[in-house]
N, C-alpha and C positions, 0 to 999 in steps of 0.2 A: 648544727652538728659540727660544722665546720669550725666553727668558733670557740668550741670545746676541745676539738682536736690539737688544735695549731700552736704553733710554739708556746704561747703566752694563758692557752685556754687551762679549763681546771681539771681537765683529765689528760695534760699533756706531760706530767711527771708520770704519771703510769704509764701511759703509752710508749714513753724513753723505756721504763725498766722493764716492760713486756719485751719489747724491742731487744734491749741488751740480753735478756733471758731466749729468747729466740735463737739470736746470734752464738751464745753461747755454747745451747743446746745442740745446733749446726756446727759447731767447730770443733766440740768434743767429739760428737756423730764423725766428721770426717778424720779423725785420729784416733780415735778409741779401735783399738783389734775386733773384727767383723764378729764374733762368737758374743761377745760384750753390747756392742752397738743399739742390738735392739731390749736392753734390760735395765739403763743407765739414763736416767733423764734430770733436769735440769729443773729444780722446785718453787727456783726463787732466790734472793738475796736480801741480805738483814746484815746490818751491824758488821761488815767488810768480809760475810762470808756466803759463800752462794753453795745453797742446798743443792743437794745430788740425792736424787731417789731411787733408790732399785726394788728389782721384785722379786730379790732371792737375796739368802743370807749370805751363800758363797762367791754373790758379785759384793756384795758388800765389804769384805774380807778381803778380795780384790782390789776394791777401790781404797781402802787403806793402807794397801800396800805400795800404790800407786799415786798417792796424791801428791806427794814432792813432784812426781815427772805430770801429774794433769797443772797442779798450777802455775809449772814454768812453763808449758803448754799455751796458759790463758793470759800470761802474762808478755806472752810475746803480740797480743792486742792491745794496744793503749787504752782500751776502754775499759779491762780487766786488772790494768796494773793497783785498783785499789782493793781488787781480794786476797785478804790475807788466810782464806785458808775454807774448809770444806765443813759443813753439815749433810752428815750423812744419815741416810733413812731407807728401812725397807718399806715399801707398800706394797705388799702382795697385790698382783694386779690378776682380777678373774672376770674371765669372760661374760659376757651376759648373754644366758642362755637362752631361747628362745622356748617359750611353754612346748611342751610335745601337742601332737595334734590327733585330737585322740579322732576318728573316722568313724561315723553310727551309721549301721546301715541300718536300713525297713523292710523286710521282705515282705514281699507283694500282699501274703494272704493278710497279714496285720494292717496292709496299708488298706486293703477292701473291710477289712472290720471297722475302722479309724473312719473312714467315710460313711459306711454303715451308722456308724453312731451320729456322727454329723448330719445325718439329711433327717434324723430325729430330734434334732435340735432345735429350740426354737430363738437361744439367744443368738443371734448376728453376730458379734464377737467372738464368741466360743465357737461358731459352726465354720467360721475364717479361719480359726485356727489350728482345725480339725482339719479341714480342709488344706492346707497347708501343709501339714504336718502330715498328709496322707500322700499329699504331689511328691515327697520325697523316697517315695519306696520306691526298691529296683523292679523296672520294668525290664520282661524280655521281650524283645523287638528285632 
């Protein structure tokens, strides 16, 4: 792994421009106005320009109004001095919602019917899962 990594290894050109894309991302983050900061992210670099992503159209609007002062920004880092200019993109960015959890309850007399039927069962499989299926009624206690 380490052989791969290291200066001269085959995934050590990526790891340079992850790196610079990192850095990049952390230096706009620390100069970009706090309202902006968490909508503005850093996509990548191609052909002497480095993409900017946002997740609205009116940061976007924003950042073209603004890109002469972000790349004299990036160009005051030597390792940025070769971007001549900006790809800009929205990516609506949406949450990932967690399924709802939908709650069953068993009231007691259905759980005694559900065992009922179970103890006239004679497959083993199905009498476990009757059974089962019946431990989960609310008891009062």
């Amino acid at each position: 792994m380490s052989r791969l990594l290291d200066g001269r290894g085959e995934l050590a050109p990526l790891m340079r421009i992850a790196k610079a894309i990192a850095q990049a991302q952390q230096h706009l983050r620390d100069h970009l106005p706090e309202e902006v900061r968490d909508h503005v992210f850093v996509g990548g670099f191609r052909d002497g320009k480095l993409t900017l992503l946002t997740d609205r159209a009116v940061w976007l609007t924003w950042l073209r109004y603004e890109q002469p002062r972000l790349l004299d920004l990036l160009h005051r880092l030597p390792e940025f001095a070769p971007v001549s200019g900006f790809t800009l993109k929205v990516r609506p960015v949406r949450p990932v919602k967690p399924p709802l959890r939908q709650v069953r309850r068993l009231p007691a007399p259905a759980a005694d019917e559900i065992s009922a039927c179970a103890a006239d069962i004679d497959d083993p499989r199905l009498k476990r899962a009757l059974e089962r299926l019946a431990s989960h009624a609310e008891r009062d206690e």
